[in-house]
C-alpha positions in Angstrom: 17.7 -20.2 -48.0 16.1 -16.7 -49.2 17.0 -14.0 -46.3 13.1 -13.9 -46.5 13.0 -17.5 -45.7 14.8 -17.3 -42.9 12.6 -14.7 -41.4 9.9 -16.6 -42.0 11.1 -20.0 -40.3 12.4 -18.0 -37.4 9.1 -16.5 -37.0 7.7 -20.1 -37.1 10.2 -21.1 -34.6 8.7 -18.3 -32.6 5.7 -18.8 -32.5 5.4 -22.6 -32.0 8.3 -22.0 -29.1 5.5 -19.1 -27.7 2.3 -21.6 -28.0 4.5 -24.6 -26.4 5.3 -21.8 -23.3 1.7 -20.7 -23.2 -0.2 -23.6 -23.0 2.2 -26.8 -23.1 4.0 -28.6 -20.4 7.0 -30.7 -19.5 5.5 -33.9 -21.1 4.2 -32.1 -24.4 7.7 -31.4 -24.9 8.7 -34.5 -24.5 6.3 -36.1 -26.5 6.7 -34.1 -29.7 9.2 -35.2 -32.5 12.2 -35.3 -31.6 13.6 -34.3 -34.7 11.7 -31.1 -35.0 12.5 -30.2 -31.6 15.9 -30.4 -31.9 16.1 -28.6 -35.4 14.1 -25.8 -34.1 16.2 -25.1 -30.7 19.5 -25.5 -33.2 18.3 -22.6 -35.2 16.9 -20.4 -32.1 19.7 -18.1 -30.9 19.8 -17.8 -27.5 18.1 -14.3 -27.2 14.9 -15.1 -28.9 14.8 -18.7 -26.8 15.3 -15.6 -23.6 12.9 -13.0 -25.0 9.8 -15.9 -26.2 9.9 -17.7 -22.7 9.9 -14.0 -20.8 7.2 -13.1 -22.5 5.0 -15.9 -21.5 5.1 -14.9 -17.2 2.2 -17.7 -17.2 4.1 -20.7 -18.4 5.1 -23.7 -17.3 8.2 -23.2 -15.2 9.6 -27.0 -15.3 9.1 -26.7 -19.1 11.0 -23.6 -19.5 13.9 -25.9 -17.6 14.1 -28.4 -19.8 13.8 -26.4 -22.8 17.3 -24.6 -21.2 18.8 -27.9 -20.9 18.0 -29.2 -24.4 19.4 -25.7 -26.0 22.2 -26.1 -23.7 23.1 -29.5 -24.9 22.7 -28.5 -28.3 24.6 -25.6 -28.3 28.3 -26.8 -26.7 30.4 -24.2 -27.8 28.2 -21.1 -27.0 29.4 -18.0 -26.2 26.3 -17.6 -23.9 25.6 -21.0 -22.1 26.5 -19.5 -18.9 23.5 -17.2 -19.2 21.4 -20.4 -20.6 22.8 -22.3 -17.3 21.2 -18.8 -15.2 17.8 -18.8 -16.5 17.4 -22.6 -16.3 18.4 -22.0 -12.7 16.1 -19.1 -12.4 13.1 -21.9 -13.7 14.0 -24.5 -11.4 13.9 -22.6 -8.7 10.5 -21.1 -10.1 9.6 -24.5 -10.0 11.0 -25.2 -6.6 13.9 -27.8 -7.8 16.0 -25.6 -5.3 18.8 -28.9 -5.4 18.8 -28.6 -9.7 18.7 -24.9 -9.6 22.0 -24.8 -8.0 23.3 -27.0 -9.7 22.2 -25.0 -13.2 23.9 -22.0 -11.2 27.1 -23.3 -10.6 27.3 -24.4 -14.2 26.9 -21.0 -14.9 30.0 -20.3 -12.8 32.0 -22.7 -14.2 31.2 -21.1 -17.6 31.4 -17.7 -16.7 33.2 -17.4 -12.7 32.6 -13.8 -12.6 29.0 -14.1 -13.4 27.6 -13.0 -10.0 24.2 -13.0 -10.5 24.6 -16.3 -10.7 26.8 -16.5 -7.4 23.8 -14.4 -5.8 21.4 -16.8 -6.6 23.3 -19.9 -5.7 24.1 -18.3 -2.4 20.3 -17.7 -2.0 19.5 -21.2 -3.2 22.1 -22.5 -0.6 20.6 -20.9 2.4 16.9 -21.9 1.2 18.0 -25.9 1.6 19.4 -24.6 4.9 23.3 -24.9 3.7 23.8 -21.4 5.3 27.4 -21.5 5.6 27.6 -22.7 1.8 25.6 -19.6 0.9 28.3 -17.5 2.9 30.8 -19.0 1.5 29.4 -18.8 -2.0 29.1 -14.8 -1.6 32.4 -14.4 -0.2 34.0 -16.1 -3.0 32.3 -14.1 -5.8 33.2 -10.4 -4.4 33.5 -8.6 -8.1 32.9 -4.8 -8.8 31.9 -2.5 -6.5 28.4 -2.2 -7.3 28.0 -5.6 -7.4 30.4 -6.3 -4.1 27.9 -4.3 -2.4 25.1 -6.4 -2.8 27.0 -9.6 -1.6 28.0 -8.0 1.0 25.1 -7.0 2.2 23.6 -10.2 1.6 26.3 -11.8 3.8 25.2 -9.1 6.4 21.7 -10.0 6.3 21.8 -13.6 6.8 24.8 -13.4 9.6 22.5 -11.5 11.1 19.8 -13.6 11.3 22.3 -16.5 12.5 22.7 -13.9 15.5 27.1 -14.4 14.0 26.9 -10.2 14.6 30.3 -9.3 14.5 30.4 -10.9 11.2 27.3 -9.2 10.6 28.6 -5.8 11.5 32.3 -6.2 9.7 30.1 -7.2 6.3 28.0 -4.2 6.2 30.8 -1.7 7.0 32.5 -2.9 4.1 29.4 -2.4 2.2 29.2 1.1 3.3 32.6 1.5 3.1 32.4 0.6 -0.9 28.7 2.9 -0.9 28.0 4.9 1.7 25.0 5.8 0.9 22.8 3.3 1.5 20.0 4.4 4.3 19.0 0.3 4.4 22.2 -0.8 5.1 23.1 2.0 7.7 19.8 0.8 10.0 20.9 -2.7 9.9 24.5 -2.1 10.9 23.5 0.8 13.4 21.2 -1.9 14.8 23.3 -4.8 14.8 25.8 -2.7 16.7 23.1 -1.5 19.0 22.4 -5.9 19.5 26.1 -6.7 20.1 26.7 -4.0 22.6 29.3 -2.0 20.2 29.8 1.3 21.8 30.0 3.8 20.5 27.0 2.4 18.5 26.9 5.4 15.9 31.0 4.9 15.2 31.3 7.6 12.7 35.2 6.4 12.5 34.1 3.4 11.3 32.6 4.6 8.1 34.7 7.7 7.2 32.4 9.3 4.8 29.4 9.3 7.0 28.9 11.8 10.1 26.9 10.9 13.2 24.0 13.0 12.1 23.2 10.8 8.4 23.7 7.9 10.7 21.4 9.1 13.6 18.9 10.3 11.1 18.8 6.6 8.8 19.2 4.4 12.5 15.6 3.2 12.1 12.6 3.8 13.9 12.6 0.9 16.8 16.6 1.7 17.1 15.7 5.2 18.0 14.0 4.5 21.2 17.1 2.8 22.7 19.4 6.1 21.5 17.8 9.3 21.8 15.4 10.2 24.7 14.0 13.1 22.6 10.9 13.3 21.2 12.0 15.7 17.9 14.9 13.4 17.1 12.5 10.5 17.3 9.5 11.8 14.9 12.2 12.9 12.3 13.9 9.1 12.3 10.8 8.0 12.0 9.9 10.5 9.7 12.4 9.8 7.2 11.6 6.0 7.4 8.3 6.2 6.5 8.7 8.6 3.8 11.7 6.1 2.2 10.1 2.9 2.9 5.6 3.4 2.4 4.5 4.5 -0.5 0.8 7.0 0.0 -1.9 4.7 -1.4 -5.4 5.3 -2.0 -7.9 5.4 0.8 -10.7 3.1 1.0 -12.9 3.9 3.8 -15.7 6.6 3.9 -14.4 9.5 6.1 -17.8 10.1 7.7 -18.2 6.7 8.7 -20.8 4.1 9.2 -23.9 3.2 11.4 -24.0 -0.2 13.1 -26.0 -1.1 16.2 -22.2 -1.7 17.5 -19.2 -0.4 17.3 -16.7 -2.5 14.9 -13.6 -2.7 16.2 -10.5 -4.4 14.1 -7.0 -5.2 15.5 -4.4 -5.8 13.6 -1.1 -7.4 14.5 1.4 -9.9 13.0 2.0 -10.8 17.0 -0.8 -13.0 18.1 1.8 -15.3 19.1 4.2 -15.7 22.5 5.5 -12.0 22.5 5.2 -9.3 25.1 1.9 -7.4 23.5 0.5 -10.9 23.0 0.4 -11.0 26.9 -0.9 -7.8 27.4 -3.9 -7.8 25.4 -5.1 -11.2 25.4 -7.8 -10.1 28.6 -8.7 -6.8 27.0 -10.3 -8.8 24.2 -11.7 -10.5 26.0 -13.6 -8.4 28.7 -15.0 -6.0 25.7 -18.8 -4.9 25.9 -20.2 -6.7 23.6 -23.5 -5.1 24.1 -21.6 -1.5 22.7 -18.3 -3.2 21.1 -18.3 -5.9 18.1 -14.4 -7.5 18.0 -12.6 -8.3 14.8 -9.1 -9.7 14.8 -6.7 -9.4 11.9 -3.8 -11.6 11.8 -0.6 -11.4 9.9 1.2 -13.8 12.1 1.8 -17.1 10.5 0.2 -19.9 12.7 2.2 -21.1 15.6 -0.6 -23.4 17.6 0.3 -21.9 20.8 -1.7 -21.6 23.6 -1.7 -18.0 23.4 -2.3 -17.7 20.2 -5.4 -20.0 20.2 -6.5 -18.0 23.6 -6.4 -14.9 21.6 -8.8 -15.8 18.6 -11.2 -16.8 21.0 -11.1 -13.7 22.3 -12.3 -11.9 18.8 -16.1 -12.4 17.2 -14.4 -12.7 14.3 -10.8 -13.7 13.0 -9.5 -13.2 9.7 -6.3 -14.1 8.6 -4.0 -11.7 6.1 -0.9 -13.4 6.6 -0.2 -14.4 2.8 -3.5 -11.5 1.4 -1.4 -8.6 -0.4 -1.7 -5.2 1.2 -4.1 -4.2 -1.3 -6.2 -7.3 -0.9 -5.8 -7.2 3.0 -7.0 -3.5 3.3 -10.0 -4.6 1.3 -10.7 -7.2 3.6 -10.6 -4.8 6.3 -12.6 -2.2 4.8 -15.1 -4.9 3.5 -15.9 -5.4 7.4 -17.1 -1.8 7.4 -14.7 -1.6 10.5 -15.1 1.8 12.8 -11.8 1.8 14.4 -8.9 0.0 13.3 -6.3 -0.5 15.8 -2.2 -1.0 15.0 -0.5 -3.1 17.2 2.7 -3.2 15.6 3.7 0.2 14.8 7.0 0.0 12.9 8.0 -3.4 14.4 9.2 -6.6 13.0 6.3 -7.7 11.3 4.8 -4.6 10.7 1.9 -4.0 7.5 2.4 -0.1 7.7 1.0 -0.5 3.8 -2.7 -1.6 5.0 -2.6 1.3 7.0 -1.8 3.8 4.6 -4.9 2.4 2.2 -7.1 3.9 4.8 -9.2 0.7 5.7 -11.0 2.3 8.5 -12.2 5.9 9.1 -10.9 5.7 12.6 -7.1 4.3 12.7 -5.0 4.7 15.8 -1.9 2.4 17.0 -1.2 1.2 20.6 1.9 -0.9 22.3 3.2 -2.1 19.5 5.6 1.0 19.0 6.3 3.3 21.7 7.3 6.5 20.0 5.7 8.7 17.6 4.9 7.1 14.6 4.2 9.7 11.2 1.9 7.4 9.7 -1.2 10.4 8.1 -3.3 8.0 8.0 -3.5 7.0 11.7 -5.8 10.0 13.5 -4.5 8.5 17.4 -1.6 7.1 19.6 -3.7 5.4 22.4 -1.8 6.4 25.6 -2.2 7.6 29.3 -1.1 11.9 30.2 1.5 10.7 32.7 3.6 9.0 28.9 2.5 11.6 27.1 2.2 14.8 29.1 -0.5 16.8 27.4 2.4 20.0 26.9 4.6 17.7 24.9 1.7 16.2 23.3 2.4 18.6 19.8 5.7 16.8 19.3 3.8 13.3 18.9 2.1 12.0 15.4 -0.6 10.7 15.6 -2.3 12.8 18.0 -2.6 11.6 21.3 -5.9 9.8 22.8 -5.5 9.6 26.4 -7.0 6.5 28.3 -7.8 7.6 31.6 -5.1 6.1 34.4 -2.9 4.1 32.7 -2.1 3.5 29.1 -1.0 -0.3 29.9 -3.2 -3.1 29.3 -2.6 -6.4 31.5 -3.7 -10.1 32.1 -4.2 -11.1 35.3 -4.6 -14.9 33.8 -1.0 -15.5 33.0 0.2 -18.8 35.1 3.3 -18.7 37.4 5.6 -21.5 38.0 5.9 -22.0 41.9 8.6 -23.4 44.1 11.8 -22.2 41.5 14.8 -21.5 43.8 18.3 -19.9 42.9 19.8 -23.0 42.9 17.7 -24.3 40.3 19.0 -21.5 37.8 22.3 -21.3 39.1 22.6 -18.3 40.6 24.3 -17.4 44.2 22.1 -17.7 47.0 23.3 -15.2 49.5 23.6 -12.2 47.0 21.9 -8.6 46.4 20.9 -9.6 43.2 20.0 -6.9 40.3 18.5 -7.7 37.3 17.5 -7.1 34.0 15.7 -8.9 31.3 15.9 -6.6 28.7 16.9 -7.2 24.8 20.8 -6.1 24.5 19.9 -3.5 22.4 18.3 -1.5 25.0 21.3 -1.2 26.7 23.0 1.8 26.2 26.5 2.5 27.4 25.7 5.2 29.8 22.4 2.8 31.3 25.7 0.1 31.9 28.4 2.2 33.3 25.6 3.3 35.3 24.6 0.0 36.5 28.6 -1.0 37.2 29.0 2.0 39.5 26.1 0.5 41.4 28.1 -2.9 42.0 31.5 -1.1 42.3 30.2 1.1 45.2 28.4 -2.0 46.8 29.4 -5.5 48.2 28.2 -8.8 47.7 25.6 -7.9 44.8 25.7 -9.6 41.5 23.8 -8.6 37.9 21.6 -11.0 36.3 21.2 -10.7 32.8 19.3 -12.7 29.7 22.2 -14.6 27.5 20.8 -12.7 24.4 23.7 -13.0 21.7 27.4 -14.2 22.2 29.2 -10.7 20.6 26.7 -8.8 23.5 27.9 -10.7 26.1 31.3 -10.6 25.5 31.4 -7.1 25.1 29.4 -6.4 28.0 31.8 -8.5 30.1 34.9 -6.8 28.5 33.4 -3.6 28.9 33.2 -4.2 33.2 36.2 -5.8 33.4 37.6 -2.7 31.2 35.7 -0.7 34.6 37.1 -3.1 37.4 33.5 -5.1 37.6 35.0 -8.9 37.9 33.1 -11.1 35.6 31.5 -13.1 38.2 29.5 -10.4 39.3 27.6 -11.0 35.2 25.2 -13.3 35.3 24.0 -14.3 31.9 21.0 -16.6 31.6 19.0 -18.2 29.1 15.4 -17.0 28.0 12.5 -18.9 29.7 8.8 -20.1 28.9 6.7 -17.6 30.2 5.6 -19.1 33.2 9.4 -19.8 34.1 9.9 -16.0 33.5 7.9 -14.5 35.7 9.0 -17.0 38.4 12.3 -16.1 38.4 11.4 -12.3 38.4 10.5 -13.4 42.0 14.0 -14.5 43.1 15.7 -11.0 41.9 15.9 -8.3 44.8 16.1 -5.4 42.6 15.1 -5.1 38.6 17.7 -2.0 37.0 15.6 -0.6 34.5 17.4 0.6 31.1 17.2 4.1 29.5 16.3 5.6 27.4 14.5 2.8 26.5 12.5 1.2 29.6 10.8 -2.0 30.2 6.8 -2.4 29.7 5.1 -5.5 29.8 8.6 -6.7 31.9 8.3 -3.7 34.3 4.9 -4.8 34.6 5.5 -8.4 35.6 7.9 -7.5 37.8 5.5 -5.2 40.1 3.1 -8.4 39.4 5.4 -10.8 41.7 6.0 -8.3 43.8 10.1 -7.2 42.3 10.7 -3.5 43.2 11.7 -2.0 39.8 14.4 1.2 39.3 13.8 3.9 36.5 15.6 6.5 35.4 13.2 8.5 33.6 13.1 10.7 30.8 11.1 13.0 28.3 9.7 10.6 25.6 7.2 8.0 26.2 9.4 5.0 25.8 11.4 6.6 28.6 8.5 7.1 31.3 6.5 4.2 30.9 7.9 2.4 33.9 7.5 5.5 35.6 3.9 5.1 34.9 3.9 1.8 36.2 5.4 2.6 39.5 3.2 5.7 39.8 0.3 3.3 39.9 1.2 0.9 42.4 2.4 3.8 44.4 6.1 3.2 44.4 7.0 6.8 42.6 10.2 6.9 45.5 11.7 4.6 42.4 12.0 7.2 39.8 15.3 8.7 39.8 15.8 12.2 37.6 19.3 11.7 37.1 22.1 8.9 36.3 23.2 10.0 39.6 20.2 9.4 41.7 19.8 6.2 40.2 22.9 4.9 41.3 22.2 6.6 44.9 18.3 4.8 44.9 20.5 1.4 44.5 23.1 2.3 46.9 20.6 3.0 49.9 18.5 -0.1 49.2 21.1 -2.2 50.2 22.5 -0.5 52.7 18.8 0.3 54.3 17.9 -3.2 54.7 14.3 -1.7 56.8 13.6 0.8 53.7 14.1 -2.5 51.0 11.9 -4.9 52.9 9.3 -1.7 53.5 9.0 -1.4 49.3 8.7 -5.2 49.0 5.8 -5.1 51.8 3.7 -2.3 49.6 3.6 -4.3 46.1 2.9 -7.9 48.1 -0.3 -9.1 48.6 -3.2 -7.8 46.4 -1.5 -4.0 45.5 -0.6 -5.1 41.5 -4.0 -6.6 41.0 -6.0 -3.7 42.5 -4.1 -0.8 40.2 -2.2 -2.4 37.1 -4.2 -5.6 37.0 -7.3 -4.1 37.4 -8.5 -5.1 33.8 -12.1 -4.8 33.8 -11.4 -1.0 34.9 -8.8 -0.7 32.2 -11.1 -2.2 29.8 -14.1 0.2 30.4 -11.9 3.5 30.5 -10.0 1.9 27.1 -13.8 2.0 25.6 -14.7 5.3 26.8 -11.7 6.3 24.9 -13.1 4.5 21.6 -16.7 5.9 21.8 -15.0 9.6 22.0 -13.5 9.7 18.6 -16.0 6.4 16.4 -17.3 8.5 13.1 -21.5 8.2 12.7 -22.6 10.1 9.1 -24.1 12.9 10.1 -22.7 13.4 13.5 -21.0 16.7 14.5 -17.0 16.4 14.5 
């Protein structure tokens, strides 16, 4: 055959190979001549089978399987089958055969064993079908150069991590740093996952030699922040830097003058409409709106859990639109297509988060409340919805957005949630005849100094106990190392499991004292505490995060439980037990109706929340 020729057949092989991937299927294949089939994959080298199939993103993924499979089996002593065996994994999996696409990538392992794309992809495929110690296994087997080691390591970080196995976690993403230190991703999650298991010193410079506290500090992440630095500067830069690194500027899509409707369109937006702490803050503020001046819109990125709350929640909109699986671009559309006024963030830089809508510019109003308690240096959103006792108006230049004070309290509430009645001690286990402290806090909010605070505070008292939420097994056994490390006997730990809500807030009631953490502090918890009537403890600071239970207690007129100093705290504590009259004196002042009358005073909340809206809703024509 003519060198001619032979272009000319393997452009015919081409092309019928590109019109098969563009419009036929698994069964045209299979029906065709045998004989023709086979002569044409015999003379297709690998690449061109490769480069026809790529360019044809719209074809038929269980097709482009079988056409691997029949090459493959044609073509035994290949130089390249393992990377025939990794593309007809890669279309399986397209084609969501997960069980045959790891099998085509362990082919490709056998053929090739240092192949590890092919060992990432079988350990992904693994954890998909829910083998997740197979995947583990897979990745730690196939460690190969450094800039590939990396990525299996910090693939076995991620998914220890989400297994809650955090000390195997932690040790896999140090070695990834360790091999690349410069990886601003990697440093939140460890940082974090340190922060979760209680590892103190939680920025452990010695632990990654060729990064300093500050590159660590300044790449800890946003939400980690909070719980580290009780400074507002520090906490704008983190934030700062995540932003910039992490969402892209898009273009806007509302009109910046605004719109005229007969009411004011207000959108929400939150991937928590589900059981979670804002969840059961908001639910009655959507649903005591004026809907004479206020029309509600609900925007959900939270996929559907059925739960009571959730379901209580869309009611509470005029209108509910999910985004859950809508692109960001498609989402903000949606938004924008609702003409809304203000658009209101409830997640911040949360789990969950759609900081990428935001940016678009859906709404010429945006501002964020709850969600993330710190500032948040998103351009696009003009307000932070909070109260002047948070955000004092003389630090308010250190926030972004600007500030938009609701008059009292920032805090939403519901005054519907149920509460269990008749729970004892016994019935959870704990001692009966005990001062007992607790908290209810994440681990990650518990800094070392907030715990060697709150051991000084048991070792300088008698018969008192601390009761604590079982959140992780590394957390727990450091924080039981770290009192016995202090003299604290382990007894004195309580550690329980989490509770359905209306469990929770019963046993709130059977606490004497809740210990707050710092920097930082409890919200909706401090909240519920004051709701069953649980004297709270605060050690209070500069930044928002750090004086919202301050805020709280200011309300209900308990302000005798702030304490400026580590050392007044642990003094506050001290007396309480020791002033049995000056304890049961607190407890009388937030019994009875005293919660409901400030905190839970919702319709109140709800109005001055609105007066807040109307100050700052953008009508063409109107003056700024």
């Amino acid at each position: 055959m003519t060198e001619q020729s032979t272009a000319d057949q393997r452009n015919e092989d081409i092309a019928w190979l590109a019109a098969l991937a563009r419009e036929g299927s698994k069964e045209d294949l299979e029906a065709a001549d045998p004989d023709e089939v086979r002569d044409r994959l015999l003379r297709l080298p690998f690449f061109d089978l490769l480069g026809t199939l790529a360019a044809e993103p719209g074809r038929n993924r269980a097709l482009g399987a079988d056409l691997y499979r029949r090459w493959i089996d044609l073509q035994p002593n290949s130089p390249v089958r393992h990377a025939a065996w990794f593309n007809m994994g890669v279309e399986l999996g397209a084609s969501h055969d997960l069980h045959n696409a790891a099998i085509a990538y362990r082919n490709a392992l056998i053929a090739k064993p240092d192949m590890h794309q092919a060992a990432i992809n079988l350990g992904l495929m693994q954890e998909n079908v829910g083998d997740k110690d197979g995947a583990l296994e897979t990745w730690r087997k196939a460690l190969q150069p450094d800039d590939v080691r990396v990525m299996l390591y910090n693939h076995q970080g991620r998914l220890n991590e989400n297994l809650e196995r955090l000390d195997a976690a932690e040790e896999a993403l140090r070695n990834s740093l360790l091999t690349s230190p410069h990886q601003p991703d990697v440093i939140q999650h460890w940082v974090h996952i340190r922060q979760k298991a209680c590892q103190w010193p939680v920025l452990a410079v010695q632990r990654v030699y060729e990064l300093d506290a500050q590159r660590l500090a300044v790449n800890a992440g946003p939400l980690t922040a909070l719980a580290l630095f009780d400074d507002i500067a520090t906490q704008h830069r983190i934030a700062e830097v995540w932003v910039h690194r992490r969402i892209p500027a898009a273009t806007h899509l509302a009109p910046p003058e605004g719109y005229r409707h007969d009411r004011i369109r207000v959108g929400y937006l939150s991937s928590d409409l589900r059981p979670h702490a804002m969840a059961f803050l908001v639910a009655e503020l959507f649903e005591r709106h004026d809907r004479e001046t206020f029309e509600i819109y609900g925007y959900c990125i939270t996929p559907d859990d059925n739960s009571t709350i959730r379901q209580r929640l869309i009611a509470g909109f005029d209108h509910f639109r999910v985004l859950a699986h809508m692109s960001d671009d498609a989402a903000a559309q949606r938004i924008r297509d609702d003409e809304i006024d203000i658009l209101i963030d409830l997640n911040g830089l949360t789990a969950g988060a759609r900081v990428d809508i935001l940016r678009r510019k859906p709404a010429p109003v945006q501002a964020t409340y709850l969600g993330y308690i710190g500032p948040l240096p998103v351009p696009e959103l003009d307000y932070l919805l909070c109260d002047s006792y948070v955000v004092p108006p003389d630090l308010a230049e250190g926030y972004a957005p600007k500030p938009l004070y609701i008059e009292g309290v920032y805090q939403a509430n519901d005054t519907q949630r149920p509460i269990r009645e008749g729970l004892t001690r016994s019935d959870v286990g704990l001692p009966e005849d005990c001062f007992l402290f607790c908290c209810f806090a994440n681990h990650y909010k518990i800094t070392e100094s907030t715990f060697r605070t709150w051991l000084q505070i048991l070792l300088q008292t008698e018969n008192t106990a601390l009761w604590l939420v079982d959140d992780t097994e590394a957390s727990r056994r450091n924080l039981l190392a770290y009192a016995a490390k202090n003299g604290v006997a382990p007894e004195r730990l309580i550690f329980t499991s989490r509770a359905e809500p209306a469990d929770y807030l019963a046993r709130l009631r059977l606490a004497n004292l809740y210990l707050d953490t710092h920097p930082y502090n409890a919200g909706t918890v401090a909240s519920d505490a004051l709701r069953v009537g649980l004297p709270l403890l605060t050690l209070q600071g500069q930044s928002f995060v750090a004086r919202m239970a301050g805020c709280l207690l200011t309300a209900v007129g308990l302000p005798e439980l702030i304490a400026p100093t580590p050392q007044d705290y642990v003094a506050i504590a001290v007396d309480l037990i020791r002033d049995p009259a000056r304890y049961a004196e607190l407890r009388r002042r937030i019994t009875g109706d005293a919660w409901m009358r400030t905190l839970g005073d919702v319709e109140g909340f709800t109005r001055r929340f609105e007066a807040a809206l109307r100050s700052v809703v953008k009508v063409p024509g109107a003056p700024e």
